[in-house]
Structures are given as C-alpha cells and as structure tokens.
TORVEXLUM-445780 format. One record per residue: x, y, z of N, C-alpha, C in turn; residue number from 1; residue in one letter. Coordinates in Angstrom, 1 decimal, decimal comma. Layout:
BEGIN
SITE	X	Y	Z	X	Y	Z	X	Y	Z	NUM	A;
...
//
This chain:
BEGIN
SITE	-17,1	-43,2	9,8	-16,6	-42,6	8,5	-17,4	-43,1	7,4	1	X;
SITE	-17,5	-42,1	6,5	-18,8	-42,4	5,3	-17,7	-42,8	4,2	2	X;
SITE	-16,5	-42,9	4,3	-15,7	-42,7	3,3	-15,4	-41,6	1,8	3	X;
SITE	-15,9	-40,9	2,3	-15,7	-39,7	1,3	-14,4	-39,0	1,9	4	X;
SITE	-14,4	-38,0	1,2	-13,2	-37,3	1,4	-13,4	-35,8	2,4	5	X;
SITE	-12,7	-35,7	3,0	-12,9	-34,5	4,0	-13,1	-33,1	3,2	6	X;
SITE	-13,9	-32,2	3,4	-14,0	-31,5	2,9	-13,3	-30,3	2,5	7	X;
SITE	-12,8	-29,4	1,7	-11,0	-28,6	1,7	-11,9	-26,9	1,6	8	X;
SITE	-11,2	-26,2	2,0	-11,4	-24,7	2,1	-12,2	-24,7	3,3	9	X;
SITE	-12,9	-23,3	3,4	-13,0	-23,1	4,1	-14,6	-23,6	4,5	10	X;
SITE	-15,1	-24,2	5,7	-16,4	-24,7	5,8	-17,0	-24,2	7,3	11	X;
SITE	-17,5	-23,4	7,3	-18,2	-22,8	8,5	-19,3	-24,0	8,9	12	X;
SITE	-19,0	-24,2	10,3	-19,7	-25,3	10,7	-19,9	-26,8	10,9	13	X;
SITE	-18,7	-26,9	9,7	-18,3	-28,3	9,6	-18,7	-29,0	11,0	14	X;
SITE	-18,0	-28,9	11,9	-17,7	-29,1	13,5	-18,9	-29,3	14,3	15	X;
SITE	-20,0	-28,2	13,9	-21,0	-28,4	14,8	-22,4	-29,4	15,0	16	X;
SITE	-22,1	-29,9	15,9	-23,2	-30,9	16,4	-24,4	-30,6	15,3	17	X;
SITE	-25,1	-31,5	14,8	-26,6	-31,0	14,0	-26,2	-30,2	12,7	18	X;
SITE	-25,5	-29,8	12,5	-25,2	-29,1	11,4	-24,7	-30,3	10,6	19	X;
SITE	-25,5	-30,2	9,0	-25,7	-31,0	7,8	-25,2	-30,5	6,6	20	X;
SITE	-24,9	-31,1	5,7	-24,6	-30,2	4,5	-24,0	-29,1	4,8	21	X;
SITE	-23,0	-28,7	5,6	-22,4	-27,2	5,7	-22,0	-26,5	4,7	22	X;
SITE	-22,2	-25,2	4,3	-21,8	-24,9	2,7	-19,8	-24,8	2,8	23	X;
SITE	-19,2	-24,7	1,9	-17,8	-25,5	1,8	-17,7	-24,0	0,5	24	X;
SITE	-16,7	-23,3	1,2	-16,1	-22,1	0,1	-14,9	-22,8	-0,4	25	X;
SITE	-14,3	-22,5	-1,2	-13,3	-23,0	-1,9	-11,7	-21,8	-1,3	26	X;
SITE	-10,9	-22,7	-1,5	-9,7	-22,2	-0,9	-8,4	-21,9	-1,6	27	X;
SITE	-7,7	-21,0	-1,6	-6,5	-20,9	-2,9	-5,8	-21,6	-2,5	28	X;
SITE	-5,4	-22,5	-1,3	-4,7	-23,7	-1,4	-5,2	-24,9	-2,0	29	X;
SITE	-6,6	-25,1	-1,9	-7,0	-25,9	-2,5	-6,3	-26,6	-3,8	30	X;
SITE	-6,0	-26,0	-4,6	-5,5	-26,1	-5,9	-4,1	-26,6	-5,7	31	X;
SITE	-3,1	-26,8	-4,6	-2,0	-27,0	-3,7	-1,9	-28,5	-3,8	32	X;
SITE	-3,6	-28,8	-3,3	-3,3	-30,1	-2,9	-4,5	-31,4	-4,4	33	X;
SITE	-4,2	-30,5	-5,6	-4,8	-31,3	-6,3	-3,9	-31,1	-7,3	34	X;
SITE	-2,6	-31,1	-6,9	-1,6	-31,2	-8,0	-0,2	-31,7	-7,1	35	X;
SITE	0,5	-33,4	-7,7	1,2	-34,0	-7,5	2,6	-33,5	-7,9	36	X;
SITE	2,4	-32,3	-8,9	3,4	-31,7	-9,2	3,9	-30,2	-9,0	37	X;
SITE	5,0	-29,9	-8,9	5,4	-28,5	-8,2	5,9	-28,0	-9,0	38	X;
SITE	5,5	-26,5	-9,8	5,6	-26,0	-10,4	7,0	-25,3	-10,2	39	X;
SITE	8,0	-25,3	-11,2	9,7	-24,7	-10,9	9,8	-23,3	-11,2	40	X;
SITE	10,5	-22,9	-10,7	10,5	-21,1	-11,0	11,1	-21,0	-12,5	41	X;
SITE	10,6	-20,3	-13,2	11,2	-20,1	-14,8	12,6	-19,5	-15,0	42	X;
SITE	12,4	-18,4	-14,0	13,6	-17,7	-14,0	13,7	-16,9	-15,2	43	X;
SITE	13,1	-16,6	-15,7	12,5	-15,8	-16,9	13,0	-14,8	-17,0	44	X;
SITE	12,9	-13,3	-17,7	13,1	-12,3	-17,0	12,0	-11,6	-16,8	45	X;
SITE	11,3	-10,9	-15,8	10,2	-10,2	-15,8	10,4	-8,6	-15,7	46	X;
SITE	9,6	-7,6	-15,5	9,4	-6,6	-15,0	7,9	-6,0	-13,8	47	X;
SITE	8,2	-5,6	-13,4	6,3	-5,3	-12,3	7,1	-3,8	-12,9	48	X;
SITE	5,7	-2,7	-12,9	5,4	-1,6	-14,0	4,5	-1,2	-13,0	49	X;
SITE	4,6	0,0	-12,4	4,0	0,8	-11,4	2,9	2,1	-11,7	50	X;
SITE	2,2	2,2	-11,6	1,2	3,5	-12,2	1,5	4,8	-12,4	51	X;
SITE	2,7	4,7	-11,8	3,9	6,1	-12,0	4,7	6,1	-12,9	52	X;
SITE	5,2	4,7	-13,2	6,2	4,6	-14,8	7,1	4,2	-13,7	53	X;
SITE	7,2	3,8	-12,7	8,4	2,7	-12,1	8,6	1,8	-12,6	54	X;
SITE	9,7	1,1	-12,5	9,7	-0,3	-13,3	10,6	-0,9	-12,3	55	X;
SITE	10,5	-1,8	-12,3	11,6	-2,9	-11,4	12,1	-4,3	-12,2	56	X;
SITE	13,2	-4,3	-12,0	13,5	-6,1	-12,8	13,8	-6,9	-12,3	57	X;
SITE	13,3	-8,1	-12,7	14,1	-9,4	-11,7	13,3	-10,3	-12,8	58	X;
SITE	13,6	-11,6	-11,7	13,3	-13,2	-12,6	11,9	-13,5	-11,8	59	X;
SITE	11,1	-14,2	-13,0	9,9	-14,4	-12,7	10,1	-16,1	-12,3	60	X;
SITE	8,7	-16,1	-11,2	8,8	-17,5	-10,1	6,7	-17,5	-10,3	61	X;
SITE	6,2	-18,6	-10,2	5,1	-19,2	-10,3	4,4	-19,1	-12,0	62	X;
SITE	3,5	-18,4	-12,1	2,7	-18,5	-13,2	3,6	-17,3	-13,8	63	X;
SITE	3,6	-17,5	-15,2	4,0	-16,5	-16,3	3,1	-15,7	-16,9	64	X;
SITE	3,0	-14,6	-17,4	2,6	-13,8	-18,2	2,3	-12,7	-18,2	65	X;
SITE	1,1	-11,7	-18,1	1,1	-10,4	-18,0	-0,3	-10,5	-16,9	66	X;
SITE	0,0	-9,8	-16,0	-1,1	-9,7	-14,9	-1,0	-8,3	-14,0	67	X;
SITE	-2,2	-8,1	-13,9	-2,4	-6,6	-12,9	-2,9	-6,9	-11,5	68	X;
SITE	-2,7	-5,7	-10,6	-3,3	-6,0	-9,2	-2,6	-4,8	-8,2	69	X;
SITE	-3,4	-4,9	-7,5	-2,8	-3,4	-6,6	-1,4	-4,5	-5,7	70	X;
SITE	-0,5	-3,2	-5,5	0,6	-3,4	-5,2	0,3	-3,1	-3,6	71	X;
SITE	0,6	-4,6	-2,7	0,0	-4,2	-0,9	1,5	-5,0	-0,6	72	X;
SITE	1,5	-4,8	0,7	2,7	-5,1	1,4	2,3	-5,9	2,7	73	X;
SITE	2,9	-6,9	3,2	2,8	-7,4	4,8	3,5	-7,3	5,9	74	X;
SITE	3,6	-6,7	6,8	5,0	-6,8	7,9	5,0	-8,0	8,9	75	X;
SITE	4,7	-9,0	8,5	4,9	-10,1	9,2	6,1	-10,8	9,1	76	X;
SITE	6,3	-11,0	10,3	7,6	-11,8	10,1	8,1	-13,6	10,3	77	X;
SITE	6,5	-14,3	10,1	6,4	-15,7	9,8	4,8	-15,6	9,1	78	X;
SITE	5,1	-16,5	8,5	3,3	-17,5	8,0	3,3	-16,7	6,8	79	X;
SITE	4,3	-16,7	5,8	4,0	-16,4	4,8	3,7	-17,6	3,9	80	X;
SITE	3,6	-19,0	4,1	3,1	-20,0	3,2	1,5	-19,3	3,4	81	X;
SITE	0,9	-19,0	4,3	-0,5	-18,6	4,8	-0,8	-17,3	3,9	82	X;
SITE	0,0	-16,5	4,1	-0,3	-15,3	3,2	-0,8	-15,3	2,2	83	X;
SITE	0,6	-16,4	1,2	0,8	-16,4	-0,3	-1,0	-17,2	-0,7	84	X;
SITE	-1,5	-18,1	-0,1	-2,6	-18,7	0,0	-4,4	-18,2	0,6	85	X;
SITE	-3,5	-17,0	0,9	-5,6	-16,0	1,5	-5,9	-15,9	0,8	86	X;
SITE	-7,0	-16,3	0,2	-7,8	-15,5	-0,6	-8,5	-14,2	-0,6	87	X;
SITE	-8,2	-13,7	1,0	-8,1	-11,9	0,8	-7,3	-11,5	0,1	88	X;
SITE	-5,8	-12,4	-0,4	-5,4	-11,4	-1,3	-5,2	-11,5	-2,7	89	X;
SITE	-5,9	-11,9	-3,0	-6,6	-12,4	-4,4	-6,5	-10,7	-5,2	90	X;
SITE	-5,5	-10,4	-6,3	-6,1	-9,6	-7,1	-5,0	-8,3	-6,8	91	X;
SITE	-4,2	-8,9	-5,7	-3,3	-8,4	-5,1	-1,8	-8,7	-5,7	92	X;
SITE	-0,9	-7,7	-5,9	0,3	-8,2	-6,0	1,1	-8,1	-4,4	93	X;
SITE	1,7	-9,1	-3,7	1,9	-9,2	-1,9	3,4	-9,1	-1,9	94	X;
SITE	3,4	-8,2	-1,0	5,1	-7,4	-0,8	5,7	-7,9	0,1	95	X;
SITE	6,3	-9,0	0,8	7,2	-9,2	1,9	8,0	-8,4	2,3	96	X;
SITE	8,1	-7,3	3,7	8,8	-6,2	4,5	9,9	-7,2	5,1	97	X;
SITE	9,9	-8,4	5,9	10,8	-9,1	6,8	11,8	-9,1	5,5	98	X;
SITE	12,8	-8,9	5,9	14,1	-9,5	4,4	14,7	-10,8	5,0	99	X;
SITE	14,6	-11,5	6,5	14,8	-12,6	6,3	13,8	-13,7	6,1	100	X;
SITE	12,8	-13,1	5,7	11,1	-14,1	5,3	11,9	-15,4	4,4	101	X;
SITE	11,3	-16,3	4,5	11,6	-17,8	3,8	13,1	-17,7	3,4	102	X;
SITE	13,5	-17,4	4,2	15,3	-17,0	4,1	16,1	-18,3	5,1	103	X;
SITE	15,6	-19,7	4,9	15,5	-20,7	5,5	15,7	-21,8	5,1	104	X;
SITE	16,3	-22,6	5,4	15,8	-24,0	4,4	15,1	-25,0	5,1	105	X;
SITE	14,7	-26,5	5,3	14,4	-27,4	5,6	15,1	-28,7	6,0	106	X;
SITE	14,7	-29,1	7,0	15,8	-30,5	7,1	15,0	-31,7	6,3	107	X;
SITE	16,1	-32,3	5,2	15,2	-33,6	4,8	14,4	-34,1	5,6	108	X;
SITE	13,5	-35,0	5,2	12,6	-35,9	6,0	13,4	-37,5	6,2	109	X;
//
C-alpha cells in the first residue's frame, strides 16, 4: 500500500497487471462521498413544465431552483440508488415506472 487514497469513478484498468497511471473519469457519486452531510428535502413547492404546456405539482427534494433536461423514464424495478448516480443520465430529468421503487425502509444498524 503507497498510502494514498483509492481512486473514485470510473478507472478502466485500474486492475490490470502493468498498467500505470490509469486515466480515472470522474463519477456523479463521487460528490456522495466528499460530503459528510446529507442534504434534506426542502419540501418547497415546485412545478416540472413540459414542452406542450403540461405542468405537474408537487414538493421539491435535492438541489433547488430552475433546471431543464429531457424528460426519460426507467422500468426497473431495483438499483435505483445506481440510476439516480449514471452519469448517462446527466442532463436528464429520470422518471421511476416501479411505484413500489424506494417504497422501503431500512433496518437501523
């Protein structure tokens, strides 16, 4: 161990024998794990505003303010901590189809 820190996102090659310096992309979780603090849902009120003049209402949960992005959908019905964190979908507003998705809780530790 060199004592540095393991490298975060995504790194093709890390793993392989002889391979040095692997180049290291950066990860939307990344940002996850360089913050001791968890951001609370505001509960604000928002609206999403559709290119047709739809409008929908509810309460706003992560970052606030005014933002655009094509409106995509997923039919998965686990690994949406994974989803919410691809950087494929970067730019994207992400639709959960499962209606019992994170419809769950956790057992203390």
């Amino acid at each position: 161990m060199s004592g540095t820190a393991p490298p975060r996102g995504f790194v093709p090659g890390d793993v392989v024998p002889g391979v040095q310096d692997a180049p290291a992309f950066t990860d939307a979780a990344d940002l996850l794990l360089d913050s001791t603090e968890f951001q609370q849902a505001s509960g604000a009120p928002g609206i999403l505003l559709l290119a047709d003049g739809t409008s929908y209402e509810g309460s706003l949960f992560g970052s606030e303010g005014i933002a655009q992005g094509e409106l995509v959908f997923t039919t998965g019905m686990c690994g949406y901590q994974e989803s919410m964190t691809d950087p494929s979908f970067a730019g994207q507003v992400l639709t959960f189809t499962w209606p019992l998705l994170g419809n769950y809780g956790i057992l203390p530790g």
